[in-house]
N, C-alpha and C positions, 0 to 999 in steps of 0.2 A: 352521514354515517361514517363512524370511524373503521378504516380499514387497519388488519393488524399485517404486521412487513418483521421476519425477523433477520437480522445483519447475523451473517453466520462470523463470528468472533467472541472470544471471553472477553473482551476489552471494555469493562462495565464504561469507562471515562467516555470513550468511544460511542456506547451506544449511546448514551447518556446525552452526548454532543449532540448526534445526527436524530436522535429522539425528541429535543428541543425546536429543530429546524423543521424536523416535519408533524410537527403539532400541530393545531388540531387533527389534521386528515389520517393520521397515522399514527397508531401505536404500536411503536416498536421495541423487539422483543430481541436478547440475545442468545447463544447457544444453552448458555447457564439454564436461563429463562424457561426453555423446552424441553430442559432434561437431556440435551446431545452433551455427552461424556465422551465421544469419540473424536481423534484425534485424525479428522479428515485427511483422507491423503491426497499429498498434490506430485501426480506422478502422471503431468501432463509438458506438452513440449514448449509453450507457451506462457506468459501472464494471464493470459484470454481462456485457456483451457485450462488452469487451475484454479482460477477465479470458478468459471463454470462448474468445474470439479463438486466444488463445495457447494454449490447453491444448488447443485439439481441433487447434490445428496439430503439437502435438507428438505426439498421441495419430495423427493421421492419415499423417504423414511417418514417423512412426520405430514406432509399432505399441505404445510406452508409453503406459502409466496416469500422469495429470500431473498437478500443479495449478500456477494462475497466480494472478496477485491483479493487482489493478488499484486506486490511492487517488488520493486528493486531498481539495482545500480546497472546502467550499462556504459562500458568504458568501451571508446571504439577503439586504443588502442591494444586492447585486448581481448577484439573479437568480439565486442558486446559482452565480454564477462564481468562478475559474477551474472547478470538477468535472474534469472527464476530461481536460482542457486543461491541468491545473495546473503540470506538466512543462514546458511548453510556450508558457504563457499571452501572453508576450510578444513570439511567436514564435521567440524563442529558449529551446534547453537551455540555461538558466542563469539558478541559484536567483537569484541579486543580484538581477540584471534586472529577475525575477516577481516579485519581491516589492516591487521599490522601484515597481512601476506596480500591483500593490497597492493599498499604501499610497495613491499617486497617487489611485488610482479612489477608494479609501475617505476622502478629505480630504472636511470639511464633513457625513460621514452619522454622524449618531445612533445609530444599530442598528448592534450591534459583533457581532450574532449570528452565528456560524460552528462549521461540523461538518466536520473531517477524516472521510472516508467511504475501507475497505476492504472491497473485493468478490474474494472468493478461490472460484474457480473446480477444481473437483477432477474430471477424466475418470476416473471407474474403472471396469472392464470393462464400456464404451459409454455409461455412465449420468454425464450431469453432477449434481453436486451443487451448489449455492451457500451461500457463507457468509461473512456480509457484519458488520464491526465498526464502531460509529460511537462519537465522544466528541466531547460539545459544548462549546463555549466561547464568546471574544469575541477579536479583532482588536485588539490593542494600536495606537495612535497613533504608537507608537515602537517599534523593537528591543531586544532584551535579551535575553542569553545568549547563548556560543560555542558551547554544543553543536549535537546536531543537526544536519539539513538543511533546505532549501526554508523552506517558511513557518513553520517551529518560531521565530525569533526575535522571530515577534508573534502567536504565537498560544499564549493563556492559558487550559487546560483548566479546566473548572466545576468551583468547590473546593479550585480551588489560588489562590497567590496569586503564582505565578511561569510563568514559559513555557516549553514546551517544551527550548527552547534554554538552559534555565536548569534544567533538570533534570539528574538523573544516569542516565546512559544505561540503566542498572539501571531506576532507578525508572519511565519514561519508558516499556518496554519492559512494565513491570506494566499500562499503562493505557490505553496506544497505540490504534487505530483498528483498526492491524495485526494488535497483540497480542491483542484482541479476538475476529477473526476467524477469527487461527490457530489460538485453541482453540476454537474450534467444531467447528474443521478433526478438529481432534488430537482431540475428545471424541469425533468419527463415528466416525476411523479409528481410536479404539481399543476401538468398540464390535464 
């Protein structure tokens, strides 16, 4: 029997992705999908508790079984900033902006150390689950690469010798913080 799972996100590509992966057992549904028009707030201290934010709001307003995910940039030379903020860091939505004060913040420091962190949040009947993907790297001094978004144009995964933004969406997608997580996700739900 197919169970339905809806990923609290607009991100048709998105669903679209992790709706292929859990076929047959699973059809899943996006915000669009349910009629949530609300722009969930994440006004939690955490990746872990705004991932949850959104999924028990979906699981509590509409009576599904959800999962949410929540990512971002953590730079240890700055304190772990942007994390939860990273959307946002500038106080504006908009990647340019976060990253060129970034940059800004990280002029003069040493330590290039930084971790993309996802926290993916699953409500299934009442019980949250968590499951969280990290990949570490360093803060490039410059940009490089079209692809991608947000901070992918300076930020160089351990092991490689190029940046996210300089990957191919494919490849990017094997390694991700996201991609990480999701199958954690995908390894539960298909236990």
């Amino acid at each position: 029997m197919t169970q339905e799972l809806v990923f609290a996100t607009n991100n048709a590509h998105k669903t679209e992705e992790v709706a292929k992966i859990l076929a047959p057992n699973y059809k899943v549904f996006n915000l669009k999908d349910i009629n949530c028009l609300v722009d969930i707030p994440e006004t939690g201290g955490t990746f872990a508790e705004n991932a949850t934010l959104k999924s028990t709001y979906v699981f509590e307003t509409f009576g599904l079984d959800c999962f949410a995910d929540d990512s971002g940039l953590e730079v240890e030379a700055l304190n772990n900033e942007p994390g939860i903020y990273s959307a946002r860091y500038s106080g504006v939505k908009d990647d340019a902006t976060n990253l060129r004060l970034l940059l800004k913040n990280m002029e003069g420091k040493t330590d290039r150390r930084a971790r993309f962190k996802t926290v993916i949040s699953l409500l299934k009947d009442g019980e949250n689950h968590l499951f969280e993907g990290v990949i570490e790297g360093t803060i490039r001094t410059t940009q490089s690469g079209a692809n991608g978004f947000g901070y992918d144009p300076i930020f160089q995964p351990d092991g490689y010798e190029i940046t996210f933004a300089e990957m191919d969406m494919s490849e990017k997608n094997k390694i991700s913080h996201r991609a990480l997580a999701m199958q954690k996700l995908i390894e539960f739900l298909k236990r």
